[in-house]
C-alpha positions in Angstrom: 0.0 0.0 0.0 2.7 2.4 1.1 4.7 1.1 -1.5 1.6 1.8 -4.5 1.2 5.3 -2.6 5.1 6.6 -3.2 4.6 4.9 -6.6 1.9 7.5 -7.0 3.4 10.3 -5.7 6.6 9.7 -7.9 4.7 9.6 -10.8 1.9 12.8 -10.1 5.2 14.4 -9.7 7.2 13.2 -13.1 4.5 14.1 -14.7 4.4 18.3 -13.1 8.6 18.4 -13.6 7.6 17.8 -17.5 6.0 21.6 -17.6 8.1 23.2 -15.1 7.5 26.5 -16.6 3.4 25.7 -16.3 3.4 24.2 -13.2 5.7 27.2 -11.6 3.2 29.7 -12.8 0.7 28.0 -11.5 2.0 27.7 -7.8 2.5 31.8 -8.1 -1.1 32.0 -7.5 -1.4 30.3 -4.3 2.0 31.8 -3.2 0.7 35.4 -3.3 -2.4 34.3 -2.0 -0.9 32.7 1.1 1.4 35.5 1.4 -0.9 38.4 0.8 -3.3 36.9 3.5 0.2 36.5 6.5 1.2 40.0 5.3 -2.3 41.8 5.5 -3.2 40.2 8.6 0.8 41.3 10.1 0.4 45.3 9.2 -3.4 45.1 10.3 -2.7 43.7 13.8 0.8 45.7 14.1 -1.8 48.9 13.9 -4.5 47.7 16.2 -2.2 46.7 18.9 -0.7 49.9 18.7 -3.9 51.7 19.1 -4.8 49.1 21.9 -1.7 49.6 24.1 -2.6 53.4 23.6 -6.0 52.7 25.3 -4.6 50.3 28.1 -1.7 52.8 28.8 -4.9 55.4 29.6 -6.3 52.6 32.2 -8.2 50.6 32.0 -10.0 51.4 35.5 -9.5 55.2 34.6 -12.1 57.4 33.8 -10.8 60.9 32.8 -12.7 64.5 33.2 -11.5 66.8 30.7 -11.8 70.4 29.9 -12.7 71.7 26.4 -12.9 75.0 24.9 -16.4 75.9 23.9 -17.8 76.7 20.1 -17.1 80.2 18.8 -20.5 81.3 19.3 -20.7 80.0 22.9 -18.4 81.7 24.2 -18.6 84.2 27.2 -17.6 87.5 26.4 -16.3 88.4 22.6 -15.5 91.5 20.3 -13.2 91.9 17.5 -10.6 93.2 19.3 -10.6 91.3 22.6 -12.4 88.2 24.1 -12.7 86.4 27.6 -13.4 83.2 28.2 -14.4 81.0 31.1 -14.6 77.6 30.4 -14.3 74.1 31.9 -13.8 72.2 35.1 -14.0 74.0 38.1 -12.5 73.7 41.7 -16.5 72.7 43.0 -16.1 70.0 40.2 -13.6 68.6 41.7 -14.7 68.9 45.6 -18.3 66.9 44.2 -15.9 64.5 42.5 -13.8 64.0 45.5 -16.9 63.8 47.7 -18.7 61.3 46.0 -16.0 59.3 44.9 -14.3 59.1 48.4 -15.2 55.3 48.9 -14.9 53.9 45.8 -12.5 55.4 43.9 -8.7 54.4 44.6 -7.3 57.9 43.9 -8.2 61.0 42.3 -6.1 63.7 40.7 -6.2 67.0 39.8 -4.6 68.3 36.8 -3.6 71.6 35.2 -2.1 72.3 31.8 0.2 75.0 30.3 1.7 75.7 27.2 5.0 77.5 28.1 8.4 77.0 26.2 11.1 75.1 27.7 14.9 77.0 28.2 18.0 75.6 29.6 20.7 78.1 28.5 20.9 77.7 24.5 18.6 75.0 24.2 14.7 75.3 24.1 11.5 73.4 23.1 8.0 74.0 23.3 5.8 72.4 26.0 3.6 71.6 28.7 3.8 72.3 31.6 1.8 69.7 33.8 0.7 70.7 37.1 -0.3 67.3 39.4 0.0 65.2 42.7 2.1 62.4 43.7 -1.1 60.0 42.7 -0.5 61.3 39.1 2.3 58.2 38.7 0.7 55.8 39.7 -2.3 56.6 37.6 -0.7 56.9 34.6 1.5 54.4 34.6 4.8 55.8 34.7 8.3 55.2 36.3 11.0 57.2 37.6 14.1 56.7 35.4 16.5 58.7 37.5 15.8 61.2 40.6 12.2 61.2 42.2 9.2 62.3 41.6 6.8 65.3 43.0 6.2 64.9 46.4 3.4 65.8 49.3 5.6 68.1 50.7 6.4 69.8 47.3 2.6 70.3 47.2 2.3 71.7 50.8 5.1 74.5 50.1 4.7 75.2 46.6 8.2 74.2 45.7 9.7 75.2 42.1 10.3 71.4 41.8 9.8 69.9 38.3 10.2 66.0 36.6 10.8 66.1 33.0 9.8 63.7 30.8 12.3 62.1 28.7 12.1 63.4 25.3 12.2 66.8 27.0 15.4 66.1 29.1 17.2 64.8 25.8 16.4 68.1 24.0 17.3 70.7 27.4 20.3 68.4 28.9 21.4 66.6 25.4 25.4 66.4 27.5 24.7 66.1 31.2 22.4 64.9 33.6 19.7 67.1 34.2 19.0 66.2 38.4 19.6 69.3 40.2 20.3 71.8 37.2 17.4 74.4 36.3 14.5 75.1 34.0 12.7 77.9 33.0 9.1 78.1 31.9 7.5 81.1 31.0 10.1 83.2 33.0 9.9 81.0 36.2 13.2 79.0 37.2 12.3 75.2 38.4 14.5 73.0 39.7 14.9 69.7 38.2 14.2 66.7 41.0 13.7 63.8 38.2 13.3 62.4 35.2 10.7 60.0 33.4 11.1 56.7 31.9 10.8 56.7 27.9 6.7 55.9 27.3 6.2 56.5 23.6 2.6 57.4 23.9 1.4 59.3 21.0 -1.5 60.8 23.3 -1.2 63.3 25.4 -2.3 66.6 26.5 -3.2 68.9 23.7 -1.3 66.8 20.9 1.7 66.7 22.9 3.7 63.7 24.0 4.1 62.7 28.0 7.7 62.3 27.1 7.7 66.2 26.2 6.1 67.1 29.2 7.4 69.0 32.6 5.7 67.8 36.0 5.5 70.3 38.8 3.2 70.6 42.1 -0.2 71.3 41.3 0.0 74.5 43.8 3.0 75.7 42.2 1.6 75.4 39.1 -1.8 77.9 40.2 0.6 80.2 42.4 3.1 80.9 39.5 1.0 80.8 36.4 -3.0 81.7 37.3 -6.0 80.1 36.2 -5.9 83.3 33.3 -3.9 82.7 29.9 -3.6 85.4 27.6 -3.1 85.2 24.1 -2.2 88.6 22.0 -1.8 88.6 18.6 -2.8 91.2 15.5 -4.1 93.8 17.8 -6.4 91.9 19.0 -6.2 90.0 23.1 -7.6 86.6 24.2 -8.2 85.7 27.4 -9.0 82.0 28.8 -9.4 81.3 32.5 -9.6 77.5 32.8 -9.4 76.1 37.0 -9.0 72.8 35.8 -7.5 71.0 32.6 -8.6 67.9 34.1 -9.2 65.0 36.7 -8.6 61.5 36.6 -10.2 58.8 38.7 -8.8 55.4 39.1 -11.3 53.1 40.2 -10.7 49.5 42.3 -12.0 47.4 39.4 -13.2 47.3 35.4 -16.6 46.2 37.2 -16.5 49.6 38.5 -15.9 51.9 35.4 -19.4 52.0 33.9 -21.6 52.8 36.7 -19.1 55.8 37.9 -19.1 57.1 34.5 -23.0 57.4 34.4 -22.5 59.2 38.1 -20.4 61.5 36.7 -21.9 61.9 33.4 -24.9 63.2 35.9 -23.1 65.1 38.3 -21.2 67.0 35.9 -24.8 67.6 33.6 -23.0 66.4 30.8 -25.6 67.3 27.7 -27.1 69.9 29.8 -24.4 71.7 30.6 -24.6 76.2 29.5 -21.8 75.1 26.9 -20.3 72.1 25.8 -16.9 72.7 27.8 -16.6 69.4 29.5 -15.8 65.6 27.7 -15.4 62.9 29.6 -13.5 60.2 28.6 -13.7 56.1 29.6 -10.7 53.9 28.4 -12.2 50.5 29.0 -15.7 52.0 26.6 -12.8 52.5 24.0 -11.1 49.4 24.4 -14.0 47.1 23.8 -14.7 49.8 20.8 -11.2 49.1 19.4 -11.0 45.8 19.7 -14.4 45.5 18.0 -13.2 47.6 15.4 -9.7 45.8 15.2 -11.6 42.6 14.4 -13.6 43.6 11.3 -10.8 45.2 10.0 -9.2 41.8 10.0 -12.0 40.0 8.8 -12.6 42.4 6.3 -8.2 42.2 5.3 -8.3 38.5 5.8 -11.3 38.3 3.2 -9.9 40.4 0.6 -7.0 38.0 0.7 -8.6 34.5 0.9 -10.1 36.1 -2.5 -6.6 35.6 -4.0 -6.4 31.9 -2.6 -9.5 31.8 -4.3 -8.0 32.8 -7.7 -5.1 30.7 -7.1 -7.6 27.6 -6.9 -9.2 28.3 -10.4 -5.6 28.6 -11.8 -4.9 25.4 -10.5 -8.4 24.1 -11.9 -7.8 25.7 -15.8 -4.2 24.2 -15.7 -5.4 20.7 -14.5 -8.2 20.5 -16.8 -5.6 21.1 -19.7 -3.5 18.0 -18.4 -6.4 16.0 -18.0 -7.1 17.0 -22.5 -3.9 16.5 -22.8 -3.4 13.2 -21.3 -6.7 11.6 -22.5 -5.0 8.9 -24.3 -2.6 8.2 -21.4 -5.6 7.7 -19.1 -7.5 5.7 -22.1 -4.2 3.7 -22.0 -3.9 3.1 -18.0 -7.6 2.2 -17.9 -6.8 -0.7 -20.7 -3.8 -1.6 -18.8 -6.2 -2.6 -15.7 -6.0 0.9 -13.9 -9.4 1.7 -11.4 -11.1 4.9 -11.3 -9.3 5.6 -7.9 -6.0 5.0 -9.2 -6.4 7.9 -11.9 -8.4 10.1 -9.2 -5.6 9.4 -6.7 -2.8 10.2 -9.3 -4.4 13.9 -10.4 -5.3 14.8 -6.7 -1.7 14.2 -6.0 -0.4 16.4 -8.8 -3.0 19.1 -7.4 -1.8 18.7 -3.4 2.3 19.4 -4.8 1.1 22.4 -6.6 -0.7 23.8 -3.8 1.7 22.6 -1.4 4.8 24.2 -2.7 2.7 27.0 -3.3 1.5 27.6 0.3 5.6 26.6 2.1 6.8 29.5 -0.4 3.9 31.7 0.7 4.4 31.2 4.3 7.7 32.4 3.7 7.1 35.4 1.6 4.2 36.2 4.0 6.7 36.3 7.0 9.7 37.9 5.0 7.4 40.7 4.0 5.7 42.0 7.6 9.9 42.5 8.8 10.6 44.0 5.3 8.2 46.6 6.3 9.0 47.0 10.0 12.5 47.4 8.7 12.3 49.8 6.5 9.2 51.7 7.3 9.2 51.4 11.3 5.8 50.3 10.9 4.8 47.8 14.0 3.8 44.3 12.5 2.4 41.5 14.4 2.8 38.0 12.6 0.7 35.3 14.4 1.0 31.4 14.3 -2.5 30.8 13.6 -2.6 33.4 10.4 0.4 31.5 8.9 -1.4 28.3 9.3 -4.7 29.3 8.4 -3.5 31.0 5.4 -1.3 27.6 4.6 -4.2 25.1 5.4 -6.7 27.4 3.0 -4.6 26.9 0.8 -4.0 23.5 0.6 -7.6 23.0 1.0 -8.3 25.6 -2.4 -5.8 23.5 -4.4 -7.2 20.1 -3.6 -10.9 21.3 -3.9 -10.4 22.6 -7.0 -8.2 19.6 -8.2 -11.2 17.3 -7.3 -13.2 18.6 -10.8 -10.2 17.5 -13.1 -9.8 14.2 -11.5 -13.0 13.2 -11.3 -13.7 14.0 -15.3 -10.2 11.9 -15.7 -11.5 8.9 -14.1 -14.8 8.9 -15.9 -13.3 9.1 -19.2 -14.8 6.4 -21.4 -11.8 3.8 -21.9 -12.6 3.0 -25.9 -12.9 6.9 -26.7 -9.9 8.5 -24.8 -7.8 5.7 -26.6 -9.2 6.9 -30.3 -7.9 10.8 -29.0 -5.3 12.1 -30.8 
């Protein structure tokens, strides 16, 4: 049996080596199918996960209060030449939140935001300065690379003590350490007490990176800058006066999230509130939101590829369906010789499993070779999973031998007496 079976095989692949050119062309189809389908699903799942560990690095337990500046025509006070507005969380806001939240809530921080550029003798850079607590760490998921970070007594005395995120403390201190040495923002002189841990989080506050960011007591940041910003430019003067930028909660579990965010959603009136100046915003809502999303994007990618598997199995078909014409009086001459039915079936399905077998091993490796090509060159995260590669292989395996099946089966039916008169 083993014996007839390698017997078989030996000759399904004779007779492919006679057309290599034929029988090469027709493995391409399969291989870019197999490889298109790895490839897509590698760059789709790079950029989900990407967009994923975004989310999760927000919390998952979080729920974030933020403050947002109002429509044009909502706005408080406004003439051509000069406008005030007051907009956004307010100190009350947070005393309800605090209040409520006392028992449930793990911690809750207070957060201000200022745009102020960043000098350290001849270098500069344009930032943010973030005004927090001690709890903003550990809520955010941060470490201490070198130094410490703001403290409770910092808060208590209004210390010019500052943390600079990484990126920042490259830019400012590109030679020497930057623990101890100074930084002014907007005209007032901190003194730097630490430094951040690389984070590479696209998201932060107003477009600007974490790692960009300088950290400095919450009560230093009101004392020195104000709740006003003012903004001149073209002879005309804009004035914002904004308590809060924001407050995050961190809640004990995800079975918590969803019921605080519809107490705050009511405590804060969101919907009913003069203007729209308040957004809050719940990580674990926009997880489950991008996964969902991250799912039918590969089901959508991974369709539009099986397509080309598809493709590859009619190839296979038209170019078996030839052989079969063009071996009639071969098979007419096997049959005479004593041959069954599933000897001929069992010798074209064998032709038909090499084709799409050699077809899928070259596409796995294509389909993995290309994902690094990409990360390589383009920096582009991509995310090759085990169970792609062999679906993609075992589609198309499948593909070539279903759509081998046709061929062999009109082969084996062949009337004996007429495929021997074929010319």
């Amino acid at each position: 049996m083993i014996r007839e079976g390698l017997r078989t095989f030996r000759l399904g692949v004779k007779s492919l080596l006679l057309h290599k050119l034929r029988s090469s062309l027709t493995t391409l189809g399969l291989l870019f199918g197999v490889s298109s389908v790895i490839a897509m699903l590698a760059v789709g799942e790079g950029a989900s996960h990407e967009q994923l560990e975004q989310f999760r690095a927000m919390g998952s337990t979080n729920i974030m209060v933020r403050s947002q500046k109002p429509p044009e025509g909502e706005q408080s006070s406004s003439t051509d030449t000069f406008r005030y507005i007051t907009f956004g969380l307010k100190y009350r806001d947070a005393q309800q939140i605090e209040a409520i939240f006392r028992d449930t809530a793990e911690e809750i921080v207070r957060v201000r935001e200022t745009a102020k550029e960043l000098r350290c003798g001849y270098h500069r850079t344009s930032s943010i300065v973030i005004g927090t607590s001690p709890e903003y760490l550990r809520v955010m998921n941060m470490k201490i690379a070198r130094g410490r970070w703001i403290s409770d007594v910092d808060i208590l005395r209004q210390e010019n003590s500052a943390v600079l995120g990484d990126a920042a403390a490259k830019v400012l201190f590109p030679l020497e350490d930057p623990i101890g040495e100074s930084v002014q923002a907007g005209g007032i002189r901190f003194t730097v007490v630490g430094v951040l841990e690389y984070l590479g989080r696209d998201a932060g506050p107003a477009g600007t990176p974490l790692d960009q960011c300088l950290f400095v007591p919450i009560t230093t940041s009101r004392s020195r800058f104000g709740d006003e910003n003012i903004k001149r430019s073209s002879g005309s003067e804009e004035r914002t006066r904004v308590e809060l930028s924001e407050i995050k909660i961190k809640l004990a579990t995800v079975d918590d999230v969803l019921p605080a965010s519809r107490v705050l959603a009511s405590l804060l009136r969101l919907g009913s509130r003069p203007s729209d100046d308040v957004k809050m915003i719940v990580p674990l809502e926009l997880l489950r939101q991008q996964e969902a999303t991250a799912r039918i994007f590969n089901m959508v990618l991974g369709s539009i590829a099986v397509i080309s598997l598809l493709v590859g199995g009619i190839g296979i078909m038209n170019v078996m369906l030839a052989t079969v014409t063009e071996r009639t009086r071969e098979i007419g001459i096997r049959r005479a010789l004593g041959a069954k039915k599933s000897h001929i079936v069992t010798q074209f399905l064998v032709e038909t499993a090499v084709l799409s077998g050699c077809g899928g091993v070259l596409g796995v490796g294509l389909g993995i070779l290309i994902p690094r090509m990409i990360t390589a060159f383009s920096g582009t995260l991509t995310i090759i999973r085990i169970e792609h590669v062999m679906m993609a292989f075992f589609i198309s395996a499948g593909v070539g031998v279903s759509f081998g099946l046709y061929p062999a089966w009109r082969a084996a039916n062949m009337d004996p007496v007429e495929a021997l008169r074929h010319e």
